[in-house]
PLY file of the C-alpha trace (Angstrom):
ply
format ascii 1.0
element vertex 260
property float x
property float y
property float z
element edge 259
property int vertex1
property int vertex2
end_header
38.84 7.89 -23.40
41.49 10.72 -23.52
39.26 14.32 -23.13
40.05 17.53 -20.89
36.27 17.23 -19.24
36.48 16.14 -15.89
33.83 13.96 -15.20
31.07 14.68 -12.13
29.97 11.27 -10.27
26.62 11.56 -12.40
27.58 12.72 -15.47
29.59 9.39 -15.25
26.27 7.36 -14.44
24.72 9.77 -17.32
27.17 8.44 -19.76
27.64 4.92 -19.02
23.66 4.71 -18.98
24.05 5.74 -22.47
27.37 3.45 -23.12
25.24 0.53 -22.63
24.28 1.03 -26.58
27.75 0.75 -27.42
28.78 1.42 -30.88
25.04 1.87 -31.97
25.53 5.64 -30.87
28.06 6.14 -34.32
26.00 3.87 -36.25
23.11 6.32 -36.89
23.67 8.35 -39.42
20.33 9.60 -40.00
19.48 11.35 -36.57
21.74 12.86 -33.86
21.98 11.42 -30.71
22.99 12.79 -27.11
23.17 12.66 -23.40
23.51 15.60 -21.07
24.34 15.80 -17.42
22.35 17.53 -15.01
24.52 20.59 -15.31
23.10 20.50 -19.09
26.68 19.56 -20.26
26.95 16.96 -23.30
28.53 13.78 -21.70
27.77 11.51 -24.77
27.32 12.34 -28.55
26.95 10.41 -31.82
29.31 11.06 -34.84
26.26 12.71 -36.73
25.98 15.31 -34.13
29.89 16.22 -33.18
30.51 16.49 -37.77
27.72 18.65 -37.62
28.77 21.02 -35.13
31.67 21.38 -37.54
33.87 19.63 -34.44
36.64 16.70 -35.15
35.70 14.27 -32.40
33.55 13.54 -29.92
36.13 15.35 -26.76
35.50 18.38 -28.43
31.81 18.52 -26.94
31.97 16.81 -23.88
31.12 18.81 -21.11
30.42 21.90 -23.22
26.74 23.24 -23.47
24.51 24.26 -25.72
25.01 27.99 -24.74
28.59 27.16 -26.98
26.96 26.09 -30.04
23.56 28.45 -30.58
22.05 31.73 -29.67
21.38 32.21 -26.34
17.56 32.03 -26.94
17.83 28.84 -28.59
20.27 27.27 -25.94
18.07 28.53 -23.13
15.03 26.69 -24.89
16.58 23.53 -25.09
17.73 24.03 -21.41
13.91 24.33 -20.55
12.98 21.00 -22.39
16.05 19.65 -20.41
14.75 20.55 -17.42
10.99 19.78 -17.67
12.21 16.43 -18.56
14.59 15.79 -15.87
12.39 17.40 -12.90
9.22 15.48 -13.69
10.73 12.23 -15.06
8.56 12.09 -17.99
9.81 11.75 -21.55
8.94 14.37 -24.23
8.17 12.74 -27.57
8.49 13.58 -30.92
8.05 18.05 -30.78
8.71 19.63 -33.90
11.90 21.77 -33.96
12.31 23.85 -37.52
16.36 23.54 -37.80
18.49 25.20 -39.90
20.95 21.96 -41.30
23.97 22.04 -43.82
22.64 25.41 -45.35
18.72 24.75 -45.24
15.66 25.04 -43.35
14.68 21.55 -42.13
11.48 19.78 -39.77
13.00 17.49 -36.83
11.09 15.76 -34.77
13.07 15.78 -31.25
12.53 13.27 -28.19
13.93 13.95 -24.55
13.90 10.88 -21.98
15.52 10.68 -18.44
17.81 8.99 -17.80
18.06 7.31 -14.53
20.15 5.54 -12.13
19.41 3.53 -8.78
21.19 3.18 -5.57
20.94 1.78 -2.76
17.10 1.19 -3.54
16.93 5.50 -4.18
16.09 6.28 -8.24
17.58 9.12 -9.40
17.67 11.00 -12.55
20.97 12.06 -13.50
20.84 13.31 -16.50
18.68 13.07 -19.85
19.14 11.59 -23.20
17.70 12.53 -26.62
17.47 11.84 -30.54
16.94 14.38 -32.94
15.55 12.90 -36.45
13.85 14.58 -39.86
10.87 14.83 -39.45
9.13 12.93 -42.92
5.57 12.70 -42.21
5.90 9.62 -40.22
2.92 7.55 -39.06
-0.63 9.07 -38.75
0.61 12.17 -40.45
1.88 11.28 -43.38
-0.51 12.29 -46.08
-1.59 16.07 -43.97
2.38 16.53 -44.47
3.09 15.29 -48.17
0.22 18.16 -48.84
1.90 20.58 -47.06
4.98 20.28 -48.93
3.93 22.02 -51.89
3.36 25.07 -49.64
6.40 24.33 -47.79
8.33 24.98 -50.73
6.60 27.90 -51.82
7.13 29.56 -48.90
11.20 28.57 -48.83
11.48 30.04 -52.59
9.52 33.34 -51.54
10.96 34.14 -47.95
12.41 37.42 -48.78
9.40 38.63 -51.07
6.92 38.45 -48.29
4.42 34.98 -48.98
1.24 35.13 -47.75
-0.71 32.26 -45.70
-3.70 32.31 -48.48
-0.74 31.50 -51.28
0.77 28.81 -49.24
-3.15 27.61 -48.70
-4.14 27.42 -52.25
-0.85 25.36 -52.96
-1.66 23.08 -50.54
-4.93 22.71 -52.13
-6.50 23.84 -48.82
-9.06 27.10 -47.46
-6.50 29.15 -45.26
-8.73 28.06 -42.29
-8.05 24.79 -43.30
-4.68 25.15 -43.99
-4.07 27.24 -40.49
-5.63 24.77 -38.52
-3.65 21.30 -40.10
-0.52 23.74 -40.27
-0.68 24.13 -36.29
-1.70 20.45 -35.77
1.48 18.81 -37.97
4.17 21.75 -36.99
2.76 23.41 -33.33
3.10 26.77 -34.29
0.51 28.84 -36.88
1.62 29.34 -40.80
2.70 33.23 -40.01
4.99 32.36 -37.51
6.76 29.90 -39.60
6.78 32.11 -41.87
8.57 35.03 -39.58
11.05 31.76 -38.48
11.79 30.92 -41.92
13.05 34.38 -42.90
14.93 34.59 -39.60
16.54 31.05 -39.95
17.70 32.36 -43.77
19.29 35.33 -42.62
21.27 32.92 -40.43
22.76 30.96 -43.44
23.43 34.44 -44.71
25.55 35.11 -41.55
27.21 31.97 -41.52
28.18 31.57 -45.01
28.34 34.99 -46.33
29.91 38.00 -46.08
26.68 40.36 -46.90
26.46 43.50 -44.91
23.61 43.41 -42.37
21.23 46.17 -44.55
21.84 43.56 -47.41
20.78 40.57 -45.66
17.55 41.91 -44.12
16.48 43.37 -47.62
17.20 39.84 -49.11
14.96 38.43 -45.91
12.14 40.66 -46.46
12.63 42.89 -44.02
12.14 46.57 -44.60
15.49 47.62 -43.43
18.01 46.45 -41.01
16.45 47.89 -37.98
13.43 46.18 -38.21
15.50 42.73 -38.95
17.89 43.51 -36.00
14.66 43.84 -33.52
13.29 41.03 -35.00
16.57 38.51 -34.65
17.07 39.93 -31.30
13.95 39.53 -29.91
14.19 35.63 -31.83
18.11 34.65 -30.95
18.48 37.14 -28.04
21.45 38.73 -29.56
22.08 40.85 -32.30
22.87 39.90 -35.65
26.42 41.53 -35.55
27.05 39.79 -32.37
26.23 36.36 -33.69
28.35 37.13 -36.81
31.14 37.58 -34.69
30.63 34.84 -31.98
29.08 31.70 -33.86
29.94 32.22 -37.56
34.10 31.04 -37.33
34.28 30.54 -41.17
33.70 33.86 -41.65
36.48 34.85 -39.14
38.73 32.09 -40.75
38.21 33.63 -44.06
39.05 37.14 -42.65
42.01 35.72 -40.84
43.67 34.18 -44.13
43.53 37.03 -46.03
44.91 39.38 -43.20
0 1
1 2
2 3
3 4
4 5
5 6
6 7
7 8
8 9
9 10
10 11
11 12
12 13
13 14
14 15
15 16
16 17
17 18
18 19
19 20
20 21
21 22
22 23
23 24
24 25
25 26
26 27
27 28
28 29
29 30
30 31
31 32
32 33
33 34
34 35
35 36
36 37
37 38
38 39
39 40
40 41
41 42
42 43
43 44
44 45
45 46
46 47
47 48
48 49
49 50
50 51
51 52
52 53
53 54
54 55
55 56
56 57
57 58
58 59
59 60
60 61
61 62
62 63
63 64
64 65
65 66
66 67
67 68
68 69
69 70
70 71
71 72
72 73
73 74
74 75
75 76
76 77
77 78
78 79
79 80
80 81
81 82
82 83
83 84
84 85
85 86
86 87
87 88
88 89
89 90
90 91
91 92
92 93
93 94
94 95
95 96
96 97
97 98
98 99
99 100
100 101
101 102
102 103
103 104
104 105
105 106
106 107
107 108
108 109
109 110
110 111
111 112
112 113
113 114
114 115
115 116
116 117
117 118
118 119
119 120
120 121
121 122
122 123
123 124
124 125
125 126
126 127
127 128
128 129
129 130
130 131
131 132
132 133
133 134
134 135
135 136
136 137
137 138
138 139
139 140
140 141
141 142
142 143
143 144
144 145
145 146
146 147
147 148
148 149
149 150
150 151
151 152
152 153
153 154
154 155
155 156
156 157
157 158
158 159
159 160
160 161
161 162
162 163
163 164
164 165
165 166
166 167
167 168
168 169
169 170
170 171
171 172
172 173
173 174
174 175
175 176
176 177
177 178
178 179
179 180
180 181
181 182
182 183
183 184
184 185
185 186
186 187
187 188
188 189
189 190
190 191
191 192
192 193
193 194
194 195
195 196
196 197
197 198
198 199
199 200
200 201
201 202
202 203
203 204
204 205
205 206
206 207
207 208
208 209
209 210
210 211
211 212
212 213
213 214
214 215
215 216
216 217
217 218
218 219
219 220
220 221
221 222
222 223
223 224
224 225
225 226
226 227
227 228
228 229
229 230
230 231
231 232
232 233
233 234
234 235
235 236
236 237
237 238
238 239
239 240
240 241
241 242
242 243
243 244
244 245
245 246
246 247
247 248
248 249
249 250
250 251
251 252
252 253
253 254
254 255
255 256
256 257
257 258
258 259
């Protein structure tokens, strides 16, 4: 394998752990797969994940972090989960993420293991290992989250003209308490907060794949002008919207670039 990365001793164990599935890693299509060093670097990726990223191959991500791909309040999240996993050696199993995939707001359901190694009769945990899937109303679930949906959608049509939690309620066919409490038992967060994520998340697709100014997006997001949407992206990505624009969104640089 031809890459720039130079290996650590465990990031090594970290990845050949993982190599033991082979070619199965690039056979999932569906779900992205990856394995992460202790240092939180990405050792180990499936196709899914690298295309995704917008990257060419696999080399492109090894031993980069997640601090290179999202906001810094979203990288140091996932560096949390990393490290609760890794530090007390038990897995975390399907948590619902809200993601923001190929230009829409989308449920995964994301599972961290550790991975481990043994020598000379010492385990040690060198690293950790995780799937990210869609979330579909698997299992128990299934028929709480097929009568979300029609709220779901409501509430990704009216983002930017402020939905309420009773509208999203009644077209769930539930009371709001109902609604509130079932919402918070499927998704682990309460309807209003969603609802302050999904507006967020769509001014991100705005940033990424537009060229809006900033007052334009936040109206469109149902904000009441762009200082209230910078506070509240801030406070949400840890940087500012003009500063993500600049760092993360590279077609809109490429675009600017051809035309220069």
């Amino acid at each position: 394998m031809a890459t720039n990365f130079e290996f650590s001793e465990e990031a090594w164990e970290a990845r050949n752990e993982a190599e033991a599935l082979g070619q199965l890693f690039d056979l999932i299509e569906s779900s992205y797969l990856f394995v992460k060093d202790r240092e939180h670097r990405f050792v180990r990726c499936n196709r899914a994940h690298w295309t995704k990223l917008g990257l060419e191959s696999e080399e492109e991500m090894l031993g980069k972090r997640d601090s290179d791909f999202h906001p810094p309040a979203l990288a140091k999240a996932y560096v949390e989960e990393d490290l609760r996993v890794m530090e007390s050696g038990e897995p975390i199993i399907d948590a619902v993420w809200l993601v923001s995939s190929d230009g829409s707001l989308q449920w995964y359901r994301c599972s961290k293991i550790p991975i481990r190694t043994r020598r000379g009769g010492v385990e040690r945990v060198v690293g950790v290992a995780g799937i990210l899937k869609p979330f579909d109303g698997e299992g128990s679930v299934v028929q709480e989250f097929e009568r979300m949906k029609p709220a779901l959608a409501l509430a990704n049509q009216r983002y930017g003209e402020g939905a309420r939690v009773s509208e999203l309620a009644a077209a769930a066919n539930y009371s709001v308490n109902q609604f509130g409490r079932v919402f918070q038992q499927l998704f682990q967060m309460k309807p209003v907060e969603y609802l302050k994520r999904l507006r967020l998340e769509k001014s991100v697709e705005f940033l990424r794949g537009s060229e809006l100014s900033l007052c334009d997006i936040a109206l469109r997001c149902g904000f009441y002008d762009q200082s209230a949407f910078s506070k509240a992206f801030r406070r949400r990505y840890g940087v500012s919207p003009l500063r993500y624009r600049r760092r993360f969104c590279t077609k809109v640089r490429s675009d600017h670039a051809s035309r220069s």
